[in-house]
C-alpha positions as CSV (number, residue, x, y, z in Angstrom):
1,X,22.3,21.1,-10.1
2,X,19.6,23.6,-8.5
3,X,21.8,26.8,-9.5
4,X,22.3,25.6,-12.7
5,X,18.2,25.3,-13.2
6,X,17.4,28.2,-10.7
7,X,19.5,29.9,-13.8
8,X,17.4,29.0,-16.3
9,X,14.5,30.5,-14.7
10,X,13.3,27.2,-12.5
11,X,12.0,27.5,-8.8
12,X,12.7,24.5,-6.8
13,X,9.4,24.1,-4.4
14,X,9.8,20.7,-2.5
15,X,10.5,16.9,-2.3
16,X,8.2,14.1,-2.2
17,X,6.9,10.8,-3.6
18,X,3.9,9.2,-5.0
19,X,0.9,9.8,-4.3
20,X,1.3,13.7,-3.7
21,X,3.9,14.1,-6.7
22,X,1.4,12.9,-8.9
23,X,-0.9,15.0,-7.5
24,X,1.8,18.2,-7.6
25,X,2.7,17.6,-10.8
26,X,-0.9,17.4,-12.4
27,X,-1.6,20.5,-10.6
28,X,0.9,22.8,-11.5
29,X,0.6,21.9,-15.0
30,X,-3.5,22.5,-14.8
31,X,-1.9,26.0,-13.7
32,X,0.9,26.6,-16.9
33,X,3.7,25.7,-15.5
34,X,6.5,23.5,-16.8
35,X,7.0,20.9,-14.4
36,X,10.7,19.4,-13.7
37,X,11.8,16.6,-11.6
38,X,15.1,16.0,-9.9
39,X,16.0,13.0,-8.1
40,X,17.1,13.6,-4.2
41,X,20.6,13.2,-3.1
42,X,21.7,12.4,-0.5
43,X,24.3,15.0,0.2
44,X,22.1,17.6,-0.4
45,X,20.2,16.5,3.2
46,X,21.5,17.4,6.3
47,X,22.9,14.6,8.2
48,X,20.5,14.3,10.7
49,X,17.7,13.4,7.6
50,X,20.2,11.2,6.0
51,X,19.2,8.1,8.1
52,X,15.5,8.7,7.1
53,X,15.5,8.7,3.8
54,X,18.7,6.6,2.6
55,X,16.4,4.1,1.6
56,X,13.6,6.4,-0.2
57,X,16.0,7.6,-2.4
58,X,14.9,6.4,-5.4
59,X,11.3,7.4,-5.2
60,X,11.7,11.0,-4.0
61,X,11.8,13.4,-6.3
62,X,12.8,17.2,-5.8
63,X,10.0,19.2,-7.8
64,X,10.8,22.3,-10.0
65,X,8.7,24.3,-11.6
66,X,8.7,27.4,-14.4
67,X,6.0,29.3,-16.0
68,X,5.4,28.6,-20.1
């Protein structure tokens, strides 16, 4: 999915829960950006971070932002 929105002009920055999405997402709009959210898969981890965060997944989100 990231090529597909890196094509429509999106810029993928990082991936991360509450409270600092919140926070990222409140501040990149404050600054004119759209603000997107993906959730995390687990296939697009390396294996060695696939332990870690199997049972995350559903509150990480993968943040992507664009300008207005």
């Amino acid at each position: 999915m990231s090529k597909e929105l890196e094509k429509k002009g999106w810029i993928k920055h990082n991936t991360i829960d509450d409270p600092r999405l919140s926070e990222t997402i409140e501040e990149y709009e404050s600054l004119g950006f759209e603000v997107h959210l993906e959730p995390m898969k687990l296939e697009d981890l390396d294996k060695e971070y696939r332990i870690c965060y199997k049972n995350q997944l559903d509150k990480l989100k993968t943040v992507y932002t664009r300008k207005k």
